[in-house]
C-alpha positions as CSV (number, residue, x, y, z in Angstrom):
1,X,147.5,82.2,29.3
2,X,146.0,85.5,27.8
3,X,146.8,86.6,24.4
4,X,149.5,88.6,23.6
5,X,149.0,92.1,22.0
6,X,149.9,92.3,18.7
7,X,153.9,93.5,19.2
8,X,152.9,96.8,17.5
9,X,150.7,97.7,20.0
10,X,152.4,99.4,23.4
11,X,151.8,97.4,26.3
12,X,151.8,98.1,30.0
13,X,154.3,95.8,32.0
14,X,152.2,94.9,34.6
15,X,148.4,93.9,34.4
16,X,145.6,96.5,34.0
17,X,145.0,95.7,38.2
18,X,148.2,96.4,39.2
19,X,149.3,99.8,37.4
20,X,150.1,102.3,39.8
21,X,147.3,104.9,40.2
22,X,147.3,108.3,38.7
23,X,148.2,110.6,41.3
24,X,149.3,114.9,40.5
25,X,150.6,114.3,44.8
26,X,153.9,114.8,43.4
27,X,153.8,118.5,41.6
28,X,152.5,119.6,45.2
29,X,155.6,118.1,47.6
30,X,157.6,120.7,48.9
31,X,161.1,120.6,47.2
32,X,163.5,118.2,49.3
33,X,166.6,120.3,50.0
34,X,170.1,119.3,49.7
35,X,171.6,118.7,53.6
36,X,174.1,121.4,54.8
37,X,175.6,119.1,57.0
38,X,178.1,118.5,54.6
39,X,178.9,122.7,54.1
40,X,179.1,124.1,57.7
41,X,182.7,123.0,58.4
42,X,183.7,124.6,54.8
43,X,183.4,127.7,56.7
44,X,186.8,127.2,58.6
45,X,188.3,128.5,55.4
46,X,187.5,131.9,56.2
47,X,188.5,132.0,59.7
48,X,191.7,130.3,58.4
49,X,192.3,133.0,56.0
50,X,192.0,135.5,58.9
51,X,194.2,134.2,61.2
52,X,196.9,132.0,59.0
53,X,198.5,129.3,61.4
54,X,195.5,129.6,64.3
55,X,193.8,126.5,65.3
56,X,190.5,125.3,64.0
57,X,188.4,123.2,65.5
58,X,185.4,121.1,63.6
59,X,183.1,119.5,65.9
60,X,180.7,119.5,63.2
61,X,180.4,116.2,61.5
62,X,180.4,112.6,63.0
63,X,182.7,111.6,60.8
64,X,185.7,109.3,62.8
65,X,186.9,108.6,59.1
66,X,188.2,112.5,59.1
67,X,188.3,112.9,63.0
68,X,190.1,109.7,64.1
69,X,191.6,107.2,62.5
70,X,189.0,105.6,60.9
71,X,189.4,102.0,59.3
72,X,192.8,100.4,60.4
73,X,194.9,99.9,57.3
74,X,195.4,95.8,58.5
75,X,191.7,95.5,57.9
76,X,191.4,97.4,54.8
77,X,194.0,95.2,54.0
78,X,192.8,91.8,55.1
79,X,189.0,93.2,53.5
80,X,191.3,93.3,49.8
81,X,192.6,89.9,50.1
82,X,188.8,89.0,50.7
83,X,188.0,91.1,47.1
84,X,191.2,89.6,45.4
85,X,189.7,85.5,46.7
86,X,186.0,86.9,46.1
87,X,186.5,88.4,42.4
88,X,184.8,90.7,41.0
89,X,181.3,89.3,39.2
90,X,177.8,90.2,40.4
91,X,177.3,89.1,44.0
92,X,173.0,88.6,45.4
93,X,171.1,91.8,46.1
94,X,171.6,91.4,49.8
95,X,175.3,90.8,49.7
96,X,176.6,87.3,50.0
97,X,176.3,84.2,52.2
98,X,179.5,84.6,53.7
99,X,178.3,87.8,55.1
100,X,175.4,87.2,56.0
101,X,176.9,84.5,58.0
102,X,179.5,86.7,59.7
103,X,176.7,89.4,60.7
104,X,174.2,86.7,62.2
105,X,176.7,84.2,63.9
106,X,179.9,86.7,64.6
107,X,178.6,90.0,65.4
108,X,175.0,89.6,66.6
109,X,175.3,86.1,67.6
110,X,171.6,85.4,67.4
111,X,170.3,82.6,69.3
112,X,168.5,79.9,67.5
113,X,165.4,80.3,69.7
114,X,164.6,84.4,68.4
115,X,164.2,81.8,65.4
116,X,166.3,84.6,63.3
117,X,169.4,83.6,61.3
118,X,171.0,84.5,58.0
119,X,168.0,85.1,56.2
120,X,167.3,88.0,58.2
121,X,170.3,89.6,57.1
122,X,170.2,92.2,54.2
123,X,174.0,93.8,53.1
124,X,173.4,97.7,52.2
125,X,175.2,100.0,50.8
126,X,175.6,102.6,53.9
127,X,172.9,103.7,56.5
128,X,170.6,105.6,53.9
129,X,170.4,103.1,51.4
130,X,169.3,100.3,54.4
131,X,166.5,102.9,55.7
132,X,164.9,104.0,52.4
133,X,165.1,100.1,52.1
134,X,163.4,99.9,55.0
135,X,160.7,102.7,55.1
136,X,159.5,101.2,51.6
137,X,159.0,97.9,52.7
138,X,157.4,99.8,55.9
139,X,154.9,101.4,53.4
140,X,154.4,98.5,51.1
141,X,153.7,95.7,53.6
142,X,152.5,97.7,56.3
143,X,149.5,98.9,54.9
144,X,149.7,98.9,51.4
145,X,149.6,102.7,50.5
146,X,152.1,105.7,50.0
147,X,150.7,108.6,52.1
148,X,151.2,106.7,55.5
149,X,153.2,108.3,58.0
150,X,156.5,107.2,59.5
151,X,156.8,109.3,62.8
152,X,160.4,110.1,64.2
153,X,161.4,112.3,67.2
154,X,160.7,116.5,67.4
155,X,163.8,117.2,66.6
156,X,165.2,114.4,64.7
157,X,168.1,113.8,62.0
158,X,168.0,116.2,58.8
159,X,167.7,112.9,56.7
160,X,164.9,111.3,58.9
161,X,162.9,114.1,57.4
162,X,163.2,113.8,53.4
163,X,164.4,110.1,53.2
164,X,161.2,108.7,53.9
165,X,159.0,112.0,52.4
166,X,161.3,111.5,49.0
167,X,159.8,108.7,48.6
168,X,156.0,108.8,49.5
169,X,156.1,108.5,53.3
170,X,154.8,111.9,55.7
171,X,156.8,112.3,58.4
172,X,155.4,113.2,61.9
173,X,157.2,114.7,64.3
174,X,156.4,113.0,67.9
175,X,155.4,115.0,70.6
176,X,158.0,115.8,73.3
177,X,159.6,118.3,75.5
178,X,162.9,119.8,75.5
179,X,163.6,119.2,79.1
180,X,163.4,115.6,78.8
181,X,165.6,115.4,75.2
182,X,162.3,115.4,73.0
183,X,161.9,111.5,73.8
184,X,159.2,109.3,72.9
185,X,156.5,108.8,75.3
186,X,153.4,106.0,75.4
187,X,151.2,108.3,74.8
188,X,153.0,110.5,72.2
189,X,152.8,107.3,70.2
190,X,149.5,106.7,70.7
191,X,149.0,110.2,70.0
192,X,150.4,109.9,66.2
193,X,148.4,107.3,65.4
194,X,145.4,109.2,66.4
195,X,146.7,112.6,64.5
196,X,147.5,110.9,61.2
197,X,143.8,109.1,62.0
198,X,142.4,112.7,61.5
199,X,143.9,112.5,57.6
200,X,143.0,108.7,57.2
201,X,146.6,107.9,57.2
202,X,147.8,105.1,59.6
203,X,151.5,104.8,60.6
204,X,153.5,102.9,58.3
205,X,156.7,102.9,60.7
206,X,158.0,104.2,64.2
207,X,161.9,105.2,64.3
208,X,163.6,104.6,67.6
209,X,167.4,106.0,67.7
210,X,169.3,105.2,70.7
211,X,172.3,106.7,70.8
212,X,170.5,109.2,69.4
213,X,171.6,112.1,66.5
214,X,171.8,115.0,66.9
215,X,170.7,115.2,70.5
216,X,172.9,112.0,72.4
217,X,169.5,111.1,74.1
218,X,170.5,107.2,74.9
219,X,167.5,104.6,76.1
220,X,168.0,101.7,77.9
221,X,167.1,98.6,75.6
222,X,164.1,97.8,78.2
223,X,162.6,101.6,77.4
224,X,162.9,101.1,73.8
225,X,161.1,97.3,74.1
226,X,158.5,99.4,76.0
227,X,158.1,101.9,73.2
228,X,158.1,99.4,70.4
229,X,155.3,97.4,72.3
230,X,153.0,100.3,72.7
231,X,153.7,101.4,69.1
232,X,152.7,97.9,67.5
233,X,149.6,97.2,69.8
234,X,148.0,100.9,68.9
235,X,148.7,99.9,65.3
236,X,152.0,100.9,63.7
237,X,152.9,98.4,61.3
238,X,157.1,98.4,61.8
239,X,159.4,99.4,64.5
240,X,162.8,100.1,63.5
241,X,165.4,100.3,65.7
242,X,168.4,102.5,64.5
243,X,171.3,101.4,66.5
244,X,174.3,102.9,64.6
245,X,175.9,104.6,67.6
246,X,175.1,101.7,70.1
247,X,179.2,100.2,69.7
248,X,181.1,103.4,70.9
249,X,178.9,104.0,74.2
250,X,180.2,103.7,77.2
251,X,178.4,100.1,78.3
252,X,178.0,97.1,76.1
253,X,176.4,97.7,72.9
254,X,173.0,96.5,72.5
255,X,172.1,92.6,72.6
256,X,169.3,92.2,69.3
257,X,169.0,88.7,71.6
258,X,167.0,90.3,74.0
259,X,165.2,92.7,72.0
260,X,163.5,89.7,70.4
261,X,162.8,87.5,72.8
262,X,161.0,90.4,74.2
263,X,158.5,90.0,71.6
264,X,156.0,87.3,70.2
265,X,156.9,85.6,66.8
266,X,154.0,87.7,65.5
267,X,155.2,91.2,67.0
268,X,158.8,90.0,66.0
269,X,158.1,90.0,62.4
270,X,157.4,93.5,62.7
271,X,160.7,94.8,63.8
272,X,163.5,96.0,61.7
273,X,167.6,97.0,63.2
274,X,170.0,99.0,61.5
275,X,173.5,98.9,61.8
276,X,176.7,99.3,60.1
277,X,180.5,100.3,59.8
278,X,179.8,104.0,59.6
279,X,180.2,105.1,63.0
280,X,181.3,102.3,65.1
281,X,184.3,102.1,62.4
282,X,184.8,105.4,61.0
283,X,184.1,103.9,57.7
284,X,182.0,106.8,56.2
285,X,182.6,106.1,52.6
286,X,183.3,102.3,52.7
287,X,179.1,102.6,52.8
288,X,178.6,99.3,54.8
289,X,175.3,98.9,56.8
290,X,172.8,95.7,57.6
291,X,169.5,95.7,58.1
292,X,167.7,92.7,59.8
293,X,164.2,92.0,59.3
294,X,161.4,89.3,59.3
295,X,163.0,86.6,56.2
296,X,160.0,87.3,54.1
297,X,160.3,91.2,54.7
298,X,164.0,90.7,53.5
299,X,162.5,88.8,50.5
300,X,160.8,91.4,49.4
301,X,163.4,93.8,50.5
302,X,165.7,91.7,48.1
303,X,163.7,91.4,45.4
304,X,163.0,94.9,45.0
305,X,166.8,95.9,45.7
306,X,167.9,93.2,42.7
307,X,166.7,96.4,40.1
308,X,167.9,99.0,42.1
309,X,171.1,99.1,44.7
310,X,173.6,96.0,45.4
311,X,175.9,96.8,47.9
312,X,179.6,96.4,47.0
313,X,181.3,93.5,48.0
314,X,184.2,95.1,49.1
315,X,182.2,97.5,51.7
316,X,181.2,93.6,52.6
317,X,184.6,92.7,52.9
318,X,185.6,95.3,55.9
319,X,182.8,94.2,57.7
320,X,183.8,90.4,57.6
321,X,187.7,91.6,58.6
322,X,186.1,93.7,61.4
323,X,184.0,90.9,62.7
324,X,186.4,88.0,62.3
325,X,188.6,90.1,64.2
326,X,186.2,90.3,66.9
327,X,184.6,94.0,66.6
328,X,184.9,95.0,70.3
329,X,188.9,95.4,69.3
330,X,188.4,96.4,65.5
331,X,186.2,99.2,66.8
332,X,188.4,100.4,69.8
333,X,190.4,103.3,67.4
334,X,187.2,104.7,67.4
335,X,185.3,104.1,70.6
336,X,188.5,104.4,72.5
337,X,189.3,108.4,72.2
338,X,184.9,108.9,71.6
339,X,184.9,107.6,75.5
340,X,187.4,109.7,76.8
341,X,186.1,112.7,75.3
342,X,182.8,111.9,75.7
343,X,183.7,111.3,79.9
344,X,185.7,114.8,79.8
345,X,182.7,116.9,78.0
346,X,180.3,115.7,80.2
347,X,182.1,117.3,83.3
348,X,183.3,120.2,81.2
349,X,179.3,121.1,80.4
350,X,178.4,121.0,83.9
351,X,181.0,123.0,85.3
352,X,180.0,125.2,82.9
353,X,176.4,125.3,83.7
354,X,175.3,125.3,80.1
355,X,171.8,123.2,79.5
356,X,172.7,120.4,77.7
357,X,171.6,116.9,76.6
358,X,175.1,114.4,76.8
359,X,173.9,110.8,76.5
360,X,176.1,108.4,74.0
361,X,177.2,108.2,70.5
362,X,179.2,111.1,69.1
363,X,177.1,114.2,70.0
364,X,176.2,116.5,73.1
365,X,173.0,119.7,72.3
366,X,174.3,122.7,73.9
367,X,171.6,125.3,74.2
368,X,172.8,128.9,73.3
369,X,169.7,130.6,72.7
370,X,171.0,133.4,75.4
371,X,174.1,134.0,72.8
372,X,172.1,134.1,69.8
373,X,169.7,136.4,71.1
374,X,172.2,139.1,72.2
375,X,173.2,138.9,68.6
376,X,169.0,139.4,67.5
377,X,169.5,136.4,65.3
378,X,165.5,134.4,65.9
379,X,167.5,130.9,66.0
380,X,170.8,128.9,66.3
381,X,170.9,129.2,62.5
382,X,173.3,131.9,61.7
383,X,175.4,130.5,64.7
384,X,177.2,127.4,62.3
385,X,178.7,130.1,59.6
386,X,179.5,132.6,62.8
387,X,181.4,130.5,65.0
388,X,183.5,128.9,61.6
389,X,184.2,132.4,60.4
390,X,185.2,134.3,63.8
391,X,186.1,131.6,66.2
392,X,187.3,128.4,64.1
393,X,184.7,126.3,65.6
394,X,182.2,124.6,63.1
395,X,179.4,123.3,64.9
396,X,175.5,122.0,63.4
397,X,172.6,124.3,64.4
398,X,169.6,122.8,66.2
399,X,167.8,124.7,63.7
400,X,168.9,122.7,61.1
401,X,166.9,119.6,62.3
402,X,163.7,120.9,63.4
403,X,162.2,124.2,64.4
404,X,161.8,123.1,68.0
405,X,166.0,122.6,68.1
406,X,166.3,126.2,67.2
407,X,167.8,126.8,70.7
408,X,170.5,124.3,70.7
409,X,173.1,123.1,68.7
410,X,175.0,119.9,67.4
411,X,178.3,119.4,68.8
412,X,180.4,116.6,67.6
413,X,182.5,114.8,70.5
414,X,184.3,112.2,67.7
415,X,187.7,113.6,68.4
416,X,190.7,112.8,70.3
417,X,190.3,114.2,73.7
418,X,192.6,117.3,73.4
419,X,190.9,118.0,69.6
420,X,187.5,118.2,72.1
421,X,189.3,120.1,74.9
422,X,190.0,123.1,72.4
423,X,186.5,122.9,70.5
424,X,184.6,123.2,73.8
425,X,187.1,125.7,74.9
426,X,186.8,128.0,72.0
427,X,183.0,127.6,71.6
428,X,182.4,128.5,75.7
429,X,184.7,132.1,74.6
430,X,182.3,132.6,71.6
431,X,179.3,132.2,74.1
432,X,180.6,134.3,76.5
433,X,182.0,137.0,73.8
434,X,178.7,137.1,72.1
435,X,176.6,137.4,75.3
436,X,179.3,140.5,76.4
C-alpha cells in the first residue's frame, strides 16, 4: 500500500495515471442551445387573443400526456399502492429487482437462449437520462476517448444533436436523401467511419430510430439488423436502437428476441435498446425509460449512475402496473386514437398531393417549401410562430432539426382523430392562403 500524504497536503482522488487530461476543447464548443420544442405551441396565445372562442389546433408536440389521455388513473393508482408497499428509502442505481424482472420477463419476454435477462436491464429516469447514459458508456468502452463521433440521421431529433456533443461526443450527420426520408444506407455508414477517419476519430456509436422523430421514417426490424451489422463489422463500437415509438404503430411492436439472435454473442454485446413509458403511455413527466445492454455495459452503466441519476421508484411503479396489466391494453388509450389518425392523415396527405414522409409513431414531414417561399422566408423556420399566430396551428419546423429539413415540417398526429381532422384542415388553408 503506498504512503499516504501528509493530510495537509491536497491530494488528487484518483492516481497520478488516471487524472483526466488537460484539455482548453471545452472554451471552443459552440454553445448548446435551449430546445424550442417546448415554446412553438406558446404561440397559440396570440392567435387566441385574436380571435377569442376560435379553435386552435397544436400538432406540435408528441406529447399524449396533453393530447390524449395519457396514464389511466387505475394505473397511476395501482403504481401508488406499489410506492405505499415499496416505501420510500434509496432503491439501486438501476431501479430495483422487481423491475427489472417485469421489463425482462413481462414486457420483452426475452428468451433464455439471447442469453439476456435482468441484468441487462437499467431503470432511467426518462428517454434522455437512458441515452446520455448510453452515449457515455458508448465513448468510454468503445474506444476509450471523448472526441469520437456518434453518427445519427441528416435530419435527426433536436436532442440527438447536443445530448451526446454536451458531453464530449461529435455528432455526424449520415448521408441521405430527402426522397428516400434521409435513411441510413450501407454505405452511408461505411462512409462515417471513413469521414471521422480523416480527423482520427472512430465512431463511438450508431443511432437507429425506427419509428422515427421527427420524420415517421419506420424500418422493418430485418433493415435495421442489416444496418447494425454493417455498422459493427466497419468498426463502430455500439448500435443503439431507439424504439420509443415502436408500441403505437400500426403492426406489432418490435420483438428484441429476434434482434438478438440475429447477432453473435460477440456482436450482441455491442447493442444497446431504448424504451420507455413516454410515448407508448403518454407518460411524459412520470420520466420512466429502460435501457438494455450487454450486463457488464450495464455494470458500468450502474456504477457510474450510483453518483449521478437514480430513477424514481415511483416512475418504476407505472411501468410494473402497465406491464402486469399486459401493455398491449395499458397502451391502447394511446395507440388506439394515434392509429386512427395516423390511418386518416395518411389518405388526407395524398389527396392532397403534398410531399410527405408518413411512416409510424406520432409524426408525418409535410414539405411546404412552395408556401414559405411565396412568403421570401429562406426556410420553414418562421413558419412555427406564423401558423400559431394567424391560423391557430402550432406545428415544429424542419428547420429546427437540421438544415437539410428546412423544407418540411413536424406535424404531430397524437390526437384524437377529429383534433387531427381540424389541424390538417387548417394547416392545408394556411398553405394554400400563403401560396395565393
Amino acid at each position: 500500500m503506498a504512503a499516504l500524504l501528509s493530510p495537509e497536503t491536497p491530494a488528487f482522488a484518483v492516481p497520478e495515471a488516471n487524472l483526466v487530461p488537460v484539455s482548453d476543447h471545452l472554451k471552443q464548443l459552440a454553445p448548446i442551445p435551449a430546445s424550442r420544442m417546448f415554446l412553438i405551441n406558446k404561440s397559440l396565445k396570440v392567435f387566441q387573443e385574436k380571435q377569442p372562442g376560435a379553435p386552435v389546433f397544436d400538432a406540435s408536440q408528441g406529447d399524449g400526456g396533453a393530447s390524449l389521455p395519457g396514464v389511466p388513473g387505475a394505473l397511476l393508482d395501482r403504481a401508488f399502492e406499489l410506492q405505499k408497499q415499496h416505501g420510500t428509502a434509496y432503491d439501486m442505481p438501476f431501479g430495483t429487482e422487481a423491475y427489472r424482472k417485469a421489463v425482462a420477463e413481462q414486457y420483452w419476454k426475452l428468451a433464455p437462449d439471447t442469453g439476456w435477462g435482468t441484468a441487462n436491464v437499467i431503470g432511467t429516469q426518462g428517454g434522455r437520462d437512458g441515452l446520455q447514459k448510453a452515449y457515455q458508456a458508448m465513448l468510454a468502452l468503445g474506444h476509450g476517448r471523448q472526441g469520437d463521433v456518434i453518427v445519427v440521421s441528416r435530419v435527426p431529433w433536436i436532442s440527438y444533436n447536443w445530448g451526446p456533443y454536451g458531453i464530449g461526443a461529435n455528432v455526424m450527420w449520415a448521408p441521405g436523401r430527402a426522397e428516400e426520408g434521409w435513411a441510413y444506407s450501407e454505405d452511408g455508414i461505411r462512409a462515417c467511419v471513413t469521414e471521422a477517419a480523416k480527423s482520427s476519430r472512430k465512431v463511438a456509436g450508431l443511432v437507429i430510430t425506427s419509428p422515427d422523430n421527427p420524420t415517421g421514417q419506420t424500418l422493418t426490424l430485418e433493415r435495421q439488423i442489416a444496418l447494425a451489422r454493417t455498422a459493427l463489422e466497419a468498426g463502430v463500437a455500439y448500435v443503439l436502437f431507439d424504439w420509443m415509438y415502436h408500441a403505437v404503430g400500426d403492426g406489432e411492436p418490435y420483438d428484441v428476441n429476434v434482434l438478438l439472435r440475429a447477432f453473435e454473442p460477440a456482436m450482441r454485446k455491442r447493442l444497446m435498446v431504448l424504451d420507455g413509458l413516454t410515448k407508448s403511455l403518454g407518460a411524459s413527466n412520470i420520466r420512466n425509460c429502460h435501457l438494455l445492454a450487454d450486463a457488464e455495459v450495464v455494470k458500468v452503466i450502474v456504477a457510474q449512475a450510483s453518483h449521478t441519476v437514480i430513477p424514481s421508484f415511483f416512475s418504476l411503479a407505472v411501468a410494473m402496473a402497465a406491464y402486469e396489466k399486459g401493455f398491449a391494453a395499458a397502451s391502447a388509450p394511446i395507440a388506439e386514437p394515434t392509429r386512427a389518425s395516423r390511418a386518416w392523415l395518411r389518405g388526407f396527405l395524398k389527396e392532397q398531393q403534398l410531399t410527405h414522409i408518413i411512416g409510424q409513431g406520432y409524426y408525418a414531414f409535410i414539405k411546404v417549401a412552395d408556401a414559405f417561399a411565396a412568403k421570401g422566408w429562406a426556410d420553414s423556420e418562421p413558419m412555427g410562430q406564423y401558423l400559431a399566430e394567424e391560423h391557430g396551428v402550432a406545428v415544429v419546423p424542419g428547420a429546427f432539426f437540421s438544415p437539410y429539413g428546412a423544407e418540411w415540417i413536424r406535424f404531430s398526429y397524437a390526437t384524437p382523430v377529429e383534433r387531427t381532422r381540424g389541424a390538417a384542415e387548417r394547416l392545408v388553408a394556411a398553405l394554400k392562403s400563403l401560396e395565393g
